[in-house]
Backbone as CSV, one residue per row, in Angstrom:
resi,resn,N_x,N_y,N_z,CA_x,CA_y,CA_z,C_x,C_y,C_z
1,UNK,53.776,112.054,97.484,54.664,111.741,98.591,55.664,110.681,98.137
2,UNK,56.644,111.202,98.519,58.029,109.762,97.688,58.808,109.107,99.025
3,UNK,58.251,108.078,98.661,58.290,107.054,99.578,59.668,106.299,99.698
4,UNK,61.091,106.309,100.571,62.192,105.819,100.269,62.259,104.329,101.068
5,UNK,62.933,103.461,100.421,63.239,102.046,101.122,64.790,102.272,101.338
6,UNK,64.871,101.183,102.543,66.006,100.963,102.587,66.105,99.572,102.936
7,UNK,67.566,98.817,102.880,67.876,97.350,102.941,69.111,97.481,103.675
8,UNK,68.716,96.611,105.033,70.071,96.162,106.030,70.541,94.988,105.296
9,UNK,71.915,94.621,105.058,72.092,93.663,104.402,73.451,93.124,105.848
10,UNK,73.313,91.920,105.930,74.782,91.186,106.918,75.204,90.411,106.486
11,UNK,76.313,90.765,106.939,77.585,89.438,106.192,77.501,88.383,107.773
12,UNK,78.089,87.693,107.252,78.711,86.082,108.924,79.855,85.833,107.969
13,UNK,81.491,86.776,107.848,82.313,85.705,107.154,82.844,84.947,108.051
14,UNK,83.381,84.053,107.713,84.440,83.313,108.442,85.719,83.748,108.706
15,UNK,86.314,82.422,109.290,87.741,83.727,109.874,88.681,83.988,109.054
16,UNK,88.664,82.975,107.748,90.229,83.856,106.749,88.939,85.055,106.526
17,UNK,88.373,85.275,105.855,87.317,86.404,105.450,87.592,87.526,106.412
18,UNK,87.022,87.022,107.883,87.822,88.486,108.727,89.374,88.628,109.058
19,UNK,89.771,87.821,108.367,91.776,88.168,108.783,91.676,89.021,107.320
20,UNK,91.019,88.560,106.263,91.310,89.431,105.048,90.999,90.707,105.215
21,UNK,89.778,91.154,105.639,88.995,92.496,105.770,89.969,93.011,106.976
22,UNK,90.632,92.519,107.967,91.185,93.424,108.764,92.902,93.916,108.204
23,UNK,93.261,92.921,107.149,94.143,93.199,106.639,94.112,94.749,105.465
24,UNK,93.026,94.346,104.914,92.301,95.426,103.564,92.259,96.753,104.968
25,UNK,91.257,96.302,105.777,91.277,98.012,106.802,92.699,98.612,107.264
26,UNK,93.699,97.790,107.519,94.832,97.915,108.182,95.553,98.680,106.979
27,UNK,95.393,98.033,106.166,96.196,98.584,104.954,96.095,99.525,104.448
28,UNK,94.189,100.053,103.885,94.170,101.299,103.607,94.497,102.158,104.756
29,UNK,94.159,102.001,105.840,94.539,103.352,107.038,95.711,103.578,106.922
30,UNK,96.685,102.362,106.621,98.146,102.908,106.629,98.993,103.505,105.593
31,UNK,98.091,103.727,104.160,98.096,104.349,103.199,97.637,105.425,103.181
32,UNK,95.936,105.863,103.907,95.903,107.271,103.920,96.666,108.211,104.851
33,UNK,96.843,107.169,106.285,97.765,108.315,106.682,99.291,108.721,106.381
34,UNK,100.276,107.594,105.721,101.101,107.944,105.095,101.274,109.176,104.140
35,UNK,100.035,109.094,103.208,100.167,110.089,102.198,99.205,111.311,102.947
36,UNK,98.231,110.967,104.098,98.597,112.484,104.449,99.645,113.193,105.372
37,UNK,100.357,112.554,105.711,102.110,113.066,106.359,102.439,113.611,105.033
38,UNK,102.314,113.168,104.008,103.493,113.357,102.767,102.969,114.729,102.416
39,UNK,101.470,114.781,102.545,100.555,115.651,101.675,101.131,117.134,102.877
40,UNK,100.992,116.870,103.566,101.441,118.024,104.756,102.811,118.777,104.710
41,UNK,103.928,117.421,104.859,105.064,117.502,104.359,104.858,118.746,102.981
42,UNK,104.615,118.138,101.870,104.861,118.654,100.696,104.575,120.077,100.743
43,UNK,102.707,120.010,101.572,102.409,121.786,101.549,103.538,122.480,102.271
44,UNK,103.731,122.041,103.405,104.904,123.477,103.810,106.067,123.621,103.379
45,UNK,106.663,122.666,102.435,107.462,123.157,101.582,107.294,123.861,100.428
46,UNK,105.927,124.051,99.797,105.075,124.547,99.155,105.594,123.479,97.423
47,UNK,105.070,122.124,97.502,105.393,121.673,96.908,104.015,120.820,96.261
48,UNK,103.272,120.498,94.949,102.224,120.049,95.103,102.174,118.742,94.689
49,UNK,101.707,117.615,95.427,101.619,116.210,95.448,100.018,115.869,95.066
50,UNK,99.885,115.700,93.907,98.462,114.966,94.030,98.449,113.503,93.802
51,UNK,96.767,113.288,94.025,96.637,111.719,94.621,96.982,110.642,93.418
52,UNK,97.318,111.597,92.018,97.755,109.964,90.992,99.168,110.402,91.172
53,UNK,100.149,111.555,91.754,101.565,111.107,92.140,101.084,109.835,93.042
54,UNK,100.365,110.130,94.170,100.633,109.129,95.281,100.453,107.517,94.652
55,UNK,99.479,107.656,93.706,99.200,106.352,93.674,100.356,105.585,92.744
56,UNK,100.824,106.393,91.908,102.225,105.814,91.667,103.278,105.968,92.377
57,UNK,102.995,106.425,93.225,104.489,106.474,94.283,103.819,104.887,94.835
58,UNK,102.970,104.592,95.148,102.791,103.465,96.044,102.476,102.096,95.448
59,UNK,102.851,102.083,93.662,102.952,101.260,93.223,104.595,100.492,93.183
60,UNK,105.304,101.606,93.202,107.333,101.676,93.528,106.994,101.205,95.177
61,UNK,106.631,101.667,95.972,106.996,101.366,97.494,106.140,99.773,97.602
62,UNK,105.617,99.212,97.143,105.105,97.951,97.205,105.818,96.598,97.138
63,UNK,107.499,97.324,96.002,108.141,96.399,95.617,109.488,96.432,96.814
64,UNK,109.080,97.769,97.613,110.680,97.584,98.435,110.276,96.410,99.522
65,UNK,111.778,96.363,100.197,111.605,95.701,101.272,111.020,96.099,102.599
66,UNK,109.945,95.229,103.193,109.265,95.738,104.229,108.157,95.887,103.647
67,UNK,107.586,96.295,102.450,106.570,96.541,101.882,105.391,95.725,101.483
68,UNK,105.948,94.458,101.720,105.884,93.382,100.991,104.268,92.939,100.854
69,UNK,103.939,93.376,102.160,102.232,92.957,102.793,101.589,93.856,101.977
70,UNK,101.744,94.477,101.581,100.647,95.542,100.491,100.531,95.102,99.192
71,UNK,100.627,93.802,99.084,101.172,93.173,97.519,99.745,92.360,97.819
72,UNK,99.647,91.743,99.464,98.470,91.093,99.539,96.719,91.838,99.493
73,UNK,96.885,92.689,99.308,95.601,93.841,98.875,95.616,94.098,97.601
74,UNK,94.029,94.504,97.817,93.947,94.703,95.887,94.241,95.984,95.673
75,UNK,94.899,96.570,94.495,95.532,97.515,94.318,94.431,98.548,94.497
76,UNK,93.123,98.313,94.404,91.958,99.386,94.233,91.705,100.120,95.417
77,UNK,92.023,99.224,96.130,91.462,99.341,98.109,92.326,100.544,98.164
78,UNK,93.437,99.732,98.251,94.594,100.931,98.281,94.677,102.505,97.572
79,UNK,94.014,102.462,96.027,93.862,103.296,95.445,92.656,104.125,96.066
80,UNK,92.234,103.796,96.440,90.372,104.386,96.659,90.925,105.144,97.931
81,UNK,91.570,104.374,98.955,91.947,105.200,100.299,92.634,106.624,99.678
82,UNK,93.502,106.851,98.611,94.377,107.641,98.641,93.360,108.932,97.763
83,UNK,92.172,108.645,97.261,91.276,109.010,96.291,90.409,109.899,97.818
84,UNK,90.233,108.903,98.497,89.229,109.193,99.501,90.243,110.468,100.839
85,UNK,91.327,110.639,100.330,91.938,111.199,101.456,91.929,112.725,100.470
86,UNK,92.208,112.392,99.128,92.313,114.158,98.140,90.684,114.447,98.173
87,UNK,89.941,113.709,98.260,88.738,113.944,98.051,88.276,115.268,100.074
88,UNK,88.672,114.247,100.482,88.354,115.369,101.995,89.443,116.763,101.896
89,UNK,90.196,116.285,101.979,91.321,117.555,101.236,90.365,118.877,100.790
90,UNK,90.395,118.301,99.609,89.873,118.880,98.396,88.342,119.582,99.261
91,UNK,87.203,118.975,99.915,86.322,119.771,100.720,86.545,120.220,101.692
92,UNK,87.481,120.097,102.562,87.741,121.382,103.683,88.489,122.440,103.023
93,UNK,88.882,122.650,101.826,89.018,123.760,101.272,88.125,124.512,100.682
94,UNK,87.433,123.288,99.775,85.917,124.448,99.632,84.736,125.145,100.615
95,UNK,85.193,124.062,101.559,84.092,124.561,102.960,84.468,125.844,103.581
96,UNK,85.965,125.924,103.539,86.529,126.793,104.041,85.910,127.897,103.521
97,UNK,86.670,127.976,101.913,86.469,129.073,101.099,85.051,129.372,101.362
98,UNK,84.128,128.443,101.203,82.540,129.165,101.343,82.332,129.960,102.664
99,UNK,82.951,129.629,103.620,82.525,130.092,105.121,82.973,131.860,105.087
100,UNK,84.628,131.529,104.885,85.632,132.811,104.378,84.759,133.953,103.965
């Protein structure tokens, strides 16, 4: 019999700690859904965008103006959202195809 553990672990940060983490959440959401507008965009023009275009597209849009707050995140957060958005992509197509 295989016996599994598990561990609740809690944070208590303080408040720059939660202005940071709501900044990091704010930021990736507004990265994956950007690039999935783009990703949508692109399909019906039948054009193909994958997620290391995006992630160099969003190393150029970091430096424009307006952009500026995405300079305060770590580039990974940002990267991982855009990883984590081809990644679902990428399985509702295979789910599809299997169902099909």
């Amino acid at each position: 019999m295989k016996i599994l553990k598990a561990y609740k672990i809690r944070i208590y940060p303080n408040q720059n700690q939660k202005q940071y983490f709501e900044k990091c959440f704010g930021a990736a959401r507004f990265v994956y859904n950007t690039v999935l507008a783009y990703k949508i965009d692109s399909y019906k023009h039948g054009i193909s965008y994958s997620a290391y275009d995006a992630i160099k597209d969003f190393t150029q849009i970091k430096k424009l103006d307006g952009y500026e707050w995405l300079k305060e995140i770590n580039s990974q957060i940002l990267q991982q959202s855009i990883l984590d958005l081809d990644f679902a992509i990428y399985s509702v197509f295979i789910f599809s195809a299997i169902l099909l």
